[in-house]
C-alpha positions as CSV (number, residue, x, y, z in Angstrom):
1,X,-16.1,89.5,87.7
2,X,-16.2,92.4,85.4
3,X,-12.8,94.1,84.4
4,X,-11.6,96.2,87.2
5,X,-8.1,97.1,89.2
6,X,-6.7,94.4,91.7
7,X,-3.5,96.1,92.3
8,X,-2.1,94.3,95.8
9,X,-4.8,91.4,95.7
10,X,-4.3,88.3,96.3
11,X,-5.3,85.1,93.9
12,X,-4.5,81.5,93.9
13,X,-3.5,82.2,90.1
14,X,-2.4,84.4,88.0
15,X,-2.9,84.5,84.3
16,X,-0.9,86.6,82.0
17,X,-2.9,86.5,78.7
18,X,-6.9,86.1,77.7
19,X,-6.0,84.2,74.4
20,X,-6.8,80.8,72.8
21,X,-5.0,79.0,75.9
22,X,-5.6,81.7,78.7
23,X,-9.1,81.5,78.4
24,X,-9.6,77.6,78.5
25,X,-6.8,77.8,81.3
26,X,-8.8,80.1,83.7
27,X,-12.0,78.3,83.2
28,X,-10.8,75.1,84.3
29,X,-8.9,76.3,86.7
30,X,-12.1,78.6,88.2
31,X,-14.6,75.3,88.2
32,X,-13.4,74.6,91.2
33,X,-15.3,77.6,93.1
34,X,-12.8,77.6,96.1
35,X,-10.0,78.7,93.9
36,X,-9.7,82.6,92.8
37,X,-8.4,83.5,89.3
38,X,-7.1,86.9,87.9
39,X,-6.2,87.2,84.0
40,X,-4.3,89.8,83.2
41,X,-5.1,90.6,79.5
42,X,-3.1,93.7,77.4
43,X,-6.3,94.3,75.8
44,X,-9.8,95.5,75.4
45,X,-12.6,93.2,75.9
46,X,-13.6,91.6,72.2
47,X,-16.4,93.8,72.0
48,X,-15.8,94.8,67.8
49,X,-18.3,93.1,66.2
50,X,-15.7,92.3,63.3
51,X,-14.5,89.9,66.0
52,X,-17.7,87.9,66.3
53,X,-18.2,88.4,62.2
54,X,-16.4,85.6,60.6
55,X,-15.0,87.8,57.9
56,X,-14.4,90.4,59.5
57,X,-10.9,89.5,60.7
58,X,-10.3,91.5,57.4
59,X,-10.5,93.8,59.5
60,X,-9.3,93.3,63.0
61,X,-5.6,92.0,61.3
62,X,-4.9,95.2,60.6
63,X,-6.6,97.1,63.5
64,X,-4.0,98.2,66.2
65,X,-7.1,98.1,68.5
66,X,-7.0,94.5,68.9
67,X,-3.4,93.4,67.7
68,X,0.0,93.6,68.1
69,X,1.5,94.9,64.8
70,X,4.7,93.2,65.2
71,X,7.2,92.8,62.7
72,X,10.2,90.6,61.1
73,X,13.3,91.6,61.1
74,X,15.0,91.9,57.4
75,X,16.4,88.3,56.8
76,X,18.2,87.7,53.1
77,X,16.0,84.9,52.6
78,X,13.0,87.3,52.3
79,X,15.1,90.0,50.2
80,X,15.0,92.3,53.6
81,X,11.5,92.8,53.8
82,X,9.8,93.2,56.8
83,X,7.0,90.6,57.5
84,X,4.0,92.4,59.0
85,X,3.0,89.5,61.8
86,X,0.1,90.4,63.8
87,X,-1.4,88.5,66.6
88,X,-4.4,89.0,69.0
89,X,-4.4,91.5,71.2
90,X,-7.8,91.4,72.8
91,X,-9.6,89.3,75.3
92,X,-9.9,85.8,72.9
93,X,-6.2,86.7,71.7
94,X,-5.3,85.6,68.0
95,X,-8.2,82.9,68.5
96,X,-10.5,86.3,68.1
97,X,-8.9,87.7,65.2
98,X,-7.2,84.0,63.4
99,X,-8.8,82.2,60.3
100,X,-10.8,79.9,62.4
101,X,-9.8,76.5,60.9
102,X,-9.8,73.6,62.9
103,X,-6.7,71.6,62.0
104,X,-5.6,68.7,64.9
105,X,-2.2,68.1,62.6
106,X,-1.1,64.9,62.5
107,X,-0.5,61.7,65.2
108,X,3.3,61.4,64.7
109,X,3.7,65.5,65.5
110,X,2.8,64.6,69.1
111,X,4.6,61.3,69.0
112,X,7.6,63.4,67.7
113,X,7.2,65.3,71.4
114,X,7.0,62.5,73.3
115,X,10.0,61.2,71.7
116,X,12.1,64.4,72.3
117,X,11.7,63.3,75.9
118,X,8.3,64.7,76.8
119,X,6.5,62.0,79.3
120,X,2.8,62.4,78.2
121,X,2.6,63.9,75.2
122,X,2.1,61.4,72.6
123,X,-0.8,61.7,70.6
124,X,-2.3,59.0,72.5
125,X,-2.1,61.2,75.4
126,X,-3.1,64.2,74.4
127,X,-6.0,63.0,71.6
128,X,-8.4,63.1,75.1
129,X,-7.6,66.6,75.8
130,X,-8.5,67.6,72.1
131,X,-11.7,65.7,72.2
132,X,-12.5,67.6,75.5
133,X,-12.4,71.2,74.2
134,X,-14.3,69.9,71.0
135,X,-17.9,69.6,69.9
136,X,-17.9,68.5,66.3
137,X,-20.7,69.0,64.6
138,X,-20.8,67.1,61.3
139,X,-19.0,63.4,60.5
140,X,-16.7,62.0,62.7
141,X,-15.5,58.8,64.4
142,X,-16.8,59.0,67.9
143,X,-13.5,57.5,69.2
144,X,-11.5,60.2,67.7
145,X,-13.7,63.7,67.7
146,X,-15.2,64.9,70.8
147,X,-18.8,65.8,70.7
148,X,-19.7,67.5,73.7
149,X,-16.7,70.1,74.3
150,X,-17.5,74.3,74.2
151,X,-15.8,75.1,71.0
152,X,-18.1,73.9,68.0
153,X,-16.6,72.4,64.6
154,X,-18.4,72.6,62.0
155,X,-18.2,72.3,58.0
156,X,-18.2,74.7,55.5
157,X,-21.7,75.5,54.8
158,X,-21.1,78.2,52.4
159,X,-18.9,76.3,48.9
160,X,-18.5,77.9,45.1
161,X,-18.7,75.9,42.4
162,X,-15.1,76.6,41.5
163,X,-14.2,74.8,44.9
164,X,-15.8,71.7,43.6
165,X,-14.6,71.7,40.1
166,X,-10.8,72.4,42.1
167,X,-11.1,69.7,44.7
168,X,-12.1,67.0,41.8
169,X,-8.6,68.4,39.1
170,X,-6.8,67.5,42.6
171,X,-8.6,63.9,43.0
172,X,-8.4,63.3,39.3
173,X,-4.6,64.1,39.8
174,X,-4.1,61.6,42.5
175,X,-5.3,63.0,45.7
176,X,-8.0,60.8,47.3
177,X,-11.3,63.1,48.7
178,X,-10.9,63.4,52.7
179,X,-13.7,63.6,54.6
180,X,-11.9,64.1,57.3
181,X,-8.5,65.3,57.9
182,X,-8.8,65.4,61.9
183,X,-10.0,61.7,62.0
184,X,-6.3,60.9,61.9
185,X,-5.8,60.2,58.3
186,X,-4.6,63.9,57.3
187,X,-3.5,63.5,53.2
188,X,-6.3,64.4,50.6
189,X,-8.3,67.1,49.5
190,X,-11.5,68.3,50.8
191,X,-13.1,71.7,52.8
192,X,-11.6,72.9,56.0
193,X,-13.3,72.5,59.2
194,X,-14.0,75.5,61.4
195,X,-14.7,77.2,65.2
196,X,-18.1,79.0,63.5
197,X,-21.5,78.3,64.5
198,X,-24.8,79.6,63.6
199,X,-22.8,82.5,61.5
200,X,-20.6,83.5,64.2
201,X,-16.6,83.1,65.6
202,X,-16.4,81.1,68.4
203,X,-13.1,81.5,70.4
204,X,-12.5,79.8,73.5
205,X,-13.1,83.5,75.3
206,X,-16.9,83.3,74.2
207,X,-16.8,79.3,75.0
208,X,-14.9,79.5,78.1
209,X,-13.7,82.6,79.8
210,X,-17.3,84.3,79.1
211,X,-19.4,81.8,81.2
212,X,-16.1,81.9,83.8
213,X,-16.3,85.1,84.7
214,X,-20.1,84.9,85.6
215,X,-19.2,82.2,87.9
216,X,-17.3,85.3,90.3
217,X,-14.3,83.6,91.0
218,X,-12.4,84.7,88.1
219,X,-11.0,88.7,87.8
220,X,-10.1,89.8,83.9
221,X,-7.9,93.4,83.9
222,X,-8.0,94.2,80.1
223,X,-5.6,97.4,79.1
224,X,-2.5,95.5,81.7
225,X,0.3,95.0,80.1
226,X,2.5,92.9,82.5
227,X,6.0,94.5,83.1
228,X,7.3,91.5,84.9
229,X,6.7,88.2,86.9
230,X,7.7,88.8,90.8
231,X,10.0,87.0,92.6
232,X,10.9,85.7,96.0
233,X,14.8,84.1,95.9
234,X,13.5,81.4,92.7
235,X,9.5,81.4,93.5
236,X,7.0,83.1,91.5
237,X,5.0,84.9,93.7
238,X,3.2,87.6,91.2
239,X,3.0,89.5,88.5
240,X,3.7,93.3,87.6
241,X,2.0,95.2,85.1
242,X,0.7,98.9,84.1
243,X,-2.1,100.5,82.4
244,X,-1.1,103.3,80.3
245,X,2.3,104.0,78.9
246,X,4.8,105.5,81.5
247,X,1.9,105.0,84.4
248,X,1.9,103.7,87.9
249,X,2.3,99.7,88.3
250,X,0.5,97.5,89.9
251,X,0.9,94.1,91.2
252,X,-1.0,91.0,91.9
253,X,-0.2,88.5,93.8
254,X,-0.4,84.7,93.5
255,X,-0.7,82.0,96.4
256,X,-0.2,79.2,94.2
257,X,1.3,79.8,90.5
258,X,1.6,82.1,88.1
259,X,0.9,81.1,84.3
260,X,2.2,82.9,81.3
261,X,-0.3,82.6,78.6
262,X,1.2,85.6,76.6
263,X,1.5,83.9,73.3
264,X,5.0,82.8,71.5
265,X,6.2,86.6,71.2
266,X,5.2,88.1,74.4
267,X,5.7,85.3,76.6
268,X,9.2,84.8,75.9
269,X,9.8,89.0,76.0
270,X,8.3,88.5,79.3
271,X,10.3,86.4,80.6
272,X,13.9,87.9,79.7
273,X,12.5,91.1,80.7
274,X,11.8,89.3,84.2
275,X,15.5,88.0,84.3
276,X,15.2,84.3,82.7
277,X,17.3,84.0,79.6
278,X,20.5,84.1,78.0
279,X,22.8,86.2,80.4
280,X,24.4,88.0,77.3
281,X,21.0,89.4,76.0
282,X,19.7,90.6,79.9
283,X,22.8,92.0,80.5
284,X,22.1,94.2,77.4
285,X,18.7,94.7,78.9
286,X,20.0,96.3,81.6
287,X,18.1,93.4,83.2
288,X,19.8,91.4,86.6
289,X,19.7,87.7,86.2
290,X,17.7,85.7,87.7
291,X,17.9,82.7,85.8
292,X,20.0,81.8,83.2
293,X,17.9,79.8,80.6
294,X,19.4,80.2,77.4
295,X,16.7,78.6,75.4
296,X,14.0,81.7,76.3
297,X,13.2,83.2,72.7
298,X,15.1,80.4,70.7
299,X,13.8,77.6,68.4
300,X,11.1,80.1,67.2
301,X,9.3,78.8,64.2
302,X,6.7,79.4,62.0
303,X,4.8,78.5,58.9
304,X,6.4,80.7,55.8
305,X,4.0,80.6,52.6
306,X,3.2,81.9,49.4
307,X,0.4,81.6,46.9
308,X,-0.4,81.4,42.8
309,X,-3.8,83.9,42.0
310,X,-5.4,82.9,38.6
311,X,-8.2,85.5,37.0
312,X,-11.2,84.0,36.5
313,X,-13.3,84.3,33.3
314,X,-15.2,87.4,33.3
315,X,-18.8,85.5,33.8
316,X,-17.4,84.1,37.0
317,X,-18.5,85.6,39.9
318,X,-15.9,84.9,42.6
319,X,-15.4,86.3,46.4
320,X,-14.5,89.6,45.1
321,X,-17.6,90.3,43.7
322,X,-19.3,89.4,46.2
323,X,-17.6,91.7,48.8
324,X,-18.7,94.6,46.6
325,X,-22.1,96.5,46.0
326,X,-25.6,95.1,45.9
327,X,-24.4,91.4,46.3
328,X,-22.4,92.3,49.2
329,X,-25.8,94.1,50.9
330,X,-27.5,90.5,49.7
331,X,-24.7,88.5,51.7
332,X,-25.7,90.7,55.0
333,X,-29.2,89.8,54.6
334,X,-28.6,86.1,54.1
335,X,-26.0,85.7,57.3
336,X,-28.6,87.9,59.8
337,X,-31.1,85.5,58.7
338,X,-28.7,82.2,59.5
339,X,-28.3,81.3,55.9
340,X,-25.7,80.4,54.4
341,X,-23.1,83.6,53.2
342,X,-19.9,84.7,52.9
343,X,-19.8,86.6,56.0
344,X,-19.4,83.2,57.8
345,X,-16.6,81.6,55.7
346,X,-13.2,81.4,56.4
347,X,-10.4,82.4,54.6
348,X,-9.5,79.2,52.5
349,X,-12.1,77.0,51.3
350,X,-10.2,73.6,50.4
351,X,-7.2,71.6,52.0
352,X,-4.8,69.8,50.4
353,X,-2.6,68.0,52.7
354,X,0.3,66.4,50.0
355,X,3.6,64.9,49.7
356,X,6.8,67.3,48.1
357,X,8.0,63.5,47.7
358,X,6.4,60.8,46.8
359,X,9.0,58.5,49.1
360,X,8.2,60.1,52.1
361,X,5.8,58.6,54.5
362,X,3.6,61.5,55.3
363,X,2.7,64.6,53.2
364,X,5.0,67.6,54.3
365,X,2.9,70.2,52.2
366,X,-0.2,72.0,53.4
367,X,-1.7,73.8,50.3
368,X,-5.1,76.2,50.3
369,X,-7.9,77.1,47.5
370,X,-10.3,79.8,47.9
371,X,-12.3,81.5,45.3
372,X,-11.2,85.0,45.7
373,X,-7.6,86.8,45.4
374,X,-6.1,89.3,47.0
375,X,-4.2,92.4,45.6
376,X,-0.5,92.0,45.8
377,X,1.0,93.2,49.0
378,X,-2.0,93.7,50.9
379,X,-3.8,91.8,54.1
380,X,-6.4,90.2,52.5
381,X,-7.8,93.3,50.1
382,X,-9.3,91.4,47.4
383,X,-8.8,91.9,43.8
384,X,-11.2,94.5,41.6
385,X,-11.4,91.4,39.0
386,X,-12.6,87.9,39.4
387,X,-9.9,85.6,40.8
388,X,-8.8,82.6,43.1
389,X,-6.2,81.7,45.0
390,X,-4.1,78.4,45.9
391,X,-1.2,78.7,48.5
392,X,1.2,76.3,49.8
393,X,3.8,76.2,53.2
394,X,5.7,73.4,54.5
395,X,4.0,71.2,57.5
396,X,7.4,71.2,59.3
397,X,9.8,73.7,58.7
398,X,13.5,73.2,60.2
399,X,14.7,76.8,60.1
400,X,15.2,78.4,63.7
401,X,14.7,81.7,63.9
402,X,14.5,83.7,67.5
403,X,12.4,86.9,69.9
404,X,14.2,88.7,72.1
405,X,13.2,91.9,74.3
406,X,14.2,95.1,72.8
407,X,13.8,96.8,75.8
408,X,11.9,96.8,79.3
409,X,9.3,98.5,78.1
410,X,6.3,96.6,77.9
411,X,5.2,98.9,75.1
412,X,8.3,98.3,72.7
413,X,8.1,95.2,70.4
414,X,10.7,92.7,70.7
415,X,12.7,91.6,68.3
416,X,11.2,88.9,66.1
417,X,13.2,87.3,63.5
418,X,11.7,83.8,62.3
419,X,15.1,83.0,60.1
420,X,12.4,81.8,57.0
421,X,13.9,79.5,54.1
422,X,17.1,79.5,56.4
423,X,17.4,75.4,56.0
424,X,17.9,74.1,52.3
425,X,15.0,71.7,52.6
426,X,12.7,74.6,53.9
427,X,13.6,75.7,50.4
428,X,13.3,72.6,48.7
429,X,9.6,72.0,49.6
430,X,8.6,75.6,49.3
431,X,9.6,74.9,45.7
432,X,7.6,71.9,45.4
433,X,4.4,73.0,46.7
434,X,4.0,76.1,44.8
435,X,4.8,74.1,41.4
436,X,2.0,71.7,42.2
437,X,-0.3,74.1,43.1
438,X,0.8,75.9,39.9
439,X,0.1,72.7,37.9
440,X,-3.7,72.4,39.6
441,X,-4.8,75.5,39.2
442,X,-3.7,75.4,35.5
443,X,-5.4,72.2,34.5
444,X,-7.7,72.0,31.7
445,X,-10.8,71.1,33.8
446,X,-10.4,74.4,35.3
447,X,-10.1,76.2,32.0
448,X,-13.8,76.7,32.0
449,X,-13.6,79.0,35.2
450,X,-9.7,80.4,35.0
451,X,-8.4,82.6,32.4
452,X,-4.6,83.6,33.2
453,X,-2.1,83.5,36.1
454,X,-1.3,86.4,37.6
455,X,1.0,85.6,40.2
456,X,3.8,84.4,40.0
457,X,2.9,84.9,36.3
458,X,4.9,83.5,33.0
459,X,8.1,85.4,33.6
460,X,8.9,82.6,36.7
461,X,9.5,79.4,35.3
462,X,12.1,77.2,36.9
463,X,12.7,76.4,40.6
464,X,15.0,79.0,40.9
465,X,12.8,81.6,39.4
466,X,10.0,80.3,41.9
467,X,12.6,80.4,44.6
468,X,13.1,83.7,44.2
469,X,9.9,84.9,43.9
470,X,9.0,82.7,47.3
471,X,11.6,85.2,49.0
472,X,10.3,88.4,47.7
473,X,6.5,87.6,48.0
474,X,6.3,84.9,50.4
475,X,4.2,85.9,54.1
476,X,3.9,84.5,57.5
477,X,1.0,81.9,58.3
478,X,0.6,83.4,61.6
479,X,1.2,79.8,63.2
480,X,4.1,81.4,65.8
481,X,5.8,78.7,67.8
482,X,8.9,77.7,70.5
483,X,10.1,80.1,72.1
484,X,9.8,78.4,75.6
485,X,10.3,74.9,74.2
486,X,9.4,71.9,76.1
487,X,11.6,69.2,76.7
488,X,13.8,67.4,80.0
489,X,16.4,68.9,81.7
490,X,18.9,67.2,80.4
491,X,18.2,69.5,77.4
492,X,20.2,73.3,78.0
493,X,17.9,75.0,75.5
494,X,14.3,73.4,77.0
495,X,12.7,76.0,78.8
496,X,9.4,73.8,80.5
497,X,9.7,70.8,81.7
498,X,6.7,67.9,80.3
499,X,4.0,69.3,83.1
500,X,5.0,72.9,81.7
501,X,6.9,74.2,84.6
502,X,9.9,76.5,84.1
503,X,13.1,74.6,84.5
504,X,15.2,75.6,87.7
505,X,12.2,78.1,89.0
506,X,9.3,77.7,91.0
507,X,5.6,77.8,90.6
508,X,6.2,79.4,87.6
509,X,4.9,78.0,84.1
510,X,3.7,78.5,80.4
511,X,1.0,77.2,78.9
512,X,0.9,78.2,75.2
513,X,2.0,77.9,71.7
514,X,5.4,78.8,73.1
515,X,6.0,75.6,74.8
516,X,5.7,73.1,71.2
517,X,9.2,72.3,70.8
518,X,8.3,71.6,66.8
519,X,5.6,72.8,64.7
520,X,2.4,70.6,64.4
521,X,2.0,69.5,60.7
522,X,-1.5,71.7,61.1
523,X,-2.7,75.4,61.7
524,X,-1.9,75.7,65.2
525,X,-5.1,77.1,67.0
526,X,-6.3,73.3,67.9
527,X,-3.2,72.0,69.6
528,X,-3.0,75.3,71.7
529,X,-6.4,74.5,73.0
530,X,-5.2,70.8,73.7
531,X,-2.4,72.8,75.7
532,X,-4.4,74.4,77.6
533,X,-6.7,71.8,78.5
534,X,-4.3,69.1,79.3
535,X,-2.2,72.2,81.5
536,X,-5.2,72.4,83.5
537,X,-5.1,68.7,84.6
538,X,-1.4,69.6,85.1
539,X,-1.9,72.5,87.5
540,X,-5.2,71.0,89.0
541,X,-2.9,67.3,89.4
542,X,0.0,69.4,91.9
């Protein structure tokens, strides 16, 4: 069904959120054509071509449009900067504006889960469910990669020579070549798989919610920005929302469930602003309580990381250039007519998935090569000279940080303060995986492409000096996490139980980023997918 009011309908679900997991949710749900869907998305349809243009979310990161623009709060560990944190706010959510890689993470995160208590969510379990939503294109062990799922993963078709001479400094420095990183085995080096095919984003709204909503079972409201789930005594029976700030609200109503699908921010406002939380902060809120759930907004956690820029030698011609003038007109021609292009990259080129020590049994270090730079301080503005750029983050940060509503407002952001480099050993591997990134991109088989470092530059030396400039440079990865942890109920700050339903409430759950109780050792679009998909056997199972 097209886009439209519902205000007072009546659905068997109800979907707060067209994002990565929303969209795969309501499909699934909808393929049984007896059961009525409504998604209930805050905003527009992801008609911006920059959308559907793998390099254009350049653009869309920054555009209001299509995001929220939230922000950190100051934290000492960042020297009190804010920490500009977008996320997808547009039918596809963040998986319409994100990077596009493809990273599963490793077997033992989801083994972790099920050892926290979570029945059905070892990586045993859930490797099915992330075989269904794939269809890899490219190598692959059959028993591992799913080849006939809607989301296509494919390799980078478009590599710079500088990539290559990069990936073989980190083989001849001990890093074996990876083929692939999702076949289970995640250390090495190698290129990124991606959601692109034929020259174009794929998010699960194109794969999924698109071919849904010609089915004409499922309702999408775009511009709704829900207010507040509904509730009879404990039971979830709907959802509130409005259209336009300080306008009427609406309501829909659902016979069976209602899902939140909001994302790790917004789902956990959502649900304090609903009265499910920690009494203290809904009592500020003005807010009755419904529920008392203290672990709404806590054990948020997210992927901090930095990155070294080296200029290239004058006669290389790196990303930069080609994102200016006549060679960026010549890129345009060569992705309209399918070839290979920069238009249809994503934003890092090469993985390295590495150990801070060698003792440990499975790398903690995510680092990133591409062969462009970015100007200091900016989202993704590249450089006026030729450069490239490694980055590193830790695969499993233990700093906590939390969101909490501001207000009742849907159109005032929460309060989002990720607590970065708050644990020692957060600090510790930071460290670690900028100095070995340093140490690669300054090798002499390089020299015949790199000139000079620019950042962090020669003034920072030691670990403390790289420390420090970690804190005053270092950005979010945009991998948000936790907020509505999952875990038994024996566990006061779990906020789903394993088949994702809201501890102490009633057909009420979240399926989401929101619910990972730690952070996959991977970018996290792939295991939100896997969330969704295996919530839909959940929901479909009751």
């Amino acid at each position: 069904m097209a886009s439209g009011e519902a205000n007072g309908e009546s659905f068997d679900y109800v979907i707060v959120g067209a994002g990565a997991a929303g969209s795969i949710l309501a499909a699934r749900l909808a393929a049984d054509p007896s059961v009525s869907v409504c998604v209930l998305e805050a905003g527009p349809r992801d008609r911006n071509p920059f959308i559907h243009i793998p390099a254009g979310f350049t653009k869309t990161l920054s555009d209001a449009a299509v995001t929220w623009q939230f922000k950190t709060e100051p934290n000492p560990n960042t020297h009190g900067r804010r920490i500009a944190t977008p996320q997808g706010r547009v039918v596809g959510g963040s998986g319409s504006i994100n990077g596009m890689i493809y990273n599963r993470g490793q077997p033992a995160d989801y083994d972790q889960w099920a050892q926290l208590g979570n029945r059905g969510w070892g990586y045993q379990d859930v490797l099915p469910y992330f075989r269904r939503s794939e269809r890899r294109i490219g190598f692959g062990d059959d028993a591992v990669r799913g080849r006939d799922g809607a989301i296509p993963v494919t390799d980078m078709d478009w590599m710079h020579e500088v990539s290559e001479a990069f990936i073989e400094t980190c083989v001849a420095m001990g890093l074996k070549r990876n083929p692939d990183y999702n076949g289970g085995g995640q250390e090495g080096v190698g290129y990124f798989q991606r959601a692109i095919h034929k020259g174009r984003r794929i998010s699960s709204a194109a794969a999924y919610l698109e071919p849904a909503l010609r089915q004409g079972n499922v309702r999408l409201i775009t511009g709704a920005r829900a207010t507040r789930v509904g509730f009879d005594l404990r039971r979830a029976t709907g959802v509130h929302y409005v259209r336009s700030r300080g306008g009427a609200e609406s309501r829909v109503t659902a016979r069976r469930e209602v899902i939140l699908c909001s994302g790790t921010v917004n789902t956990a406002r959502l649900l304090q602003v609903s009265g499910v939380g920690a009494p203290g902060l809904l009592q500020q809120l003005g807010v009755p309580v419904l529920h008392a759930l203290p672990g709404v907004g806590e054990n948020f956690i997210d992927h901090y990381a930095a990155r070294a820029v080296m200029r290239a030698r004058p006669e290389v011609v790196t990303l930069n250039e080609l994102s200016r003038g006549p060679r960026l007109g010549l890129e345009v021609l060569r992705w309209a007519f399918g070839r290979p292009s920069i238009l249809a990259t994503t934003p890092s080129q090469v993985f390295m998935f590495t150990k801070s020590d060698p003792a440990l049994d499975l790398p903690d270090l995510q680092c990133v090569f591409t062969p462009g730079s970015y100007k200091e301080g900016k989202h993704y503005v590249l450089d006026s000279y030729p450069g490239v750029t490694a980055g590193a983050w830790q695969h499993r940060p233990l700093s906590r940080g939390h969101v909490r509503a501001a207000s009742t407002d849907p159109y005032d952001d929460p309060i989002v303060q990720p607590n970065y480099l708050d644990h020692p050993v957060d600090r510790r591997v930071m460290v670690a995986g900028m100095q070995f990134v340093r140490r690669l991109l300054n090798a002499p088989a390089l020299k015949r492409y790199l000139e000079a470092e620019t950042v962090p530059g020669p003034n920072v030396v030691t670990d403390d000096e790289m420390l420090d400039f970690c804190r005053r440079h270092g950005s979010t990865s945009y991998h948000l996490v936790g907020t509505a942890r999952m875990g038994p109920s024996s566990d006061r700050m779990a906020v789903v139980d394993d088949a994702l339903r809201v501890h102490g409430l009633e057909r009420l759950r979240v399926v989401d980023a929101s619910i990972m109780p730690t952070i996959p050792s991977a970018n996290t679009y792939a295991a939100t997918m896997m969330i969704a998909e295996k919530g839909a056997d959940l929901i479909r199972a009751q």
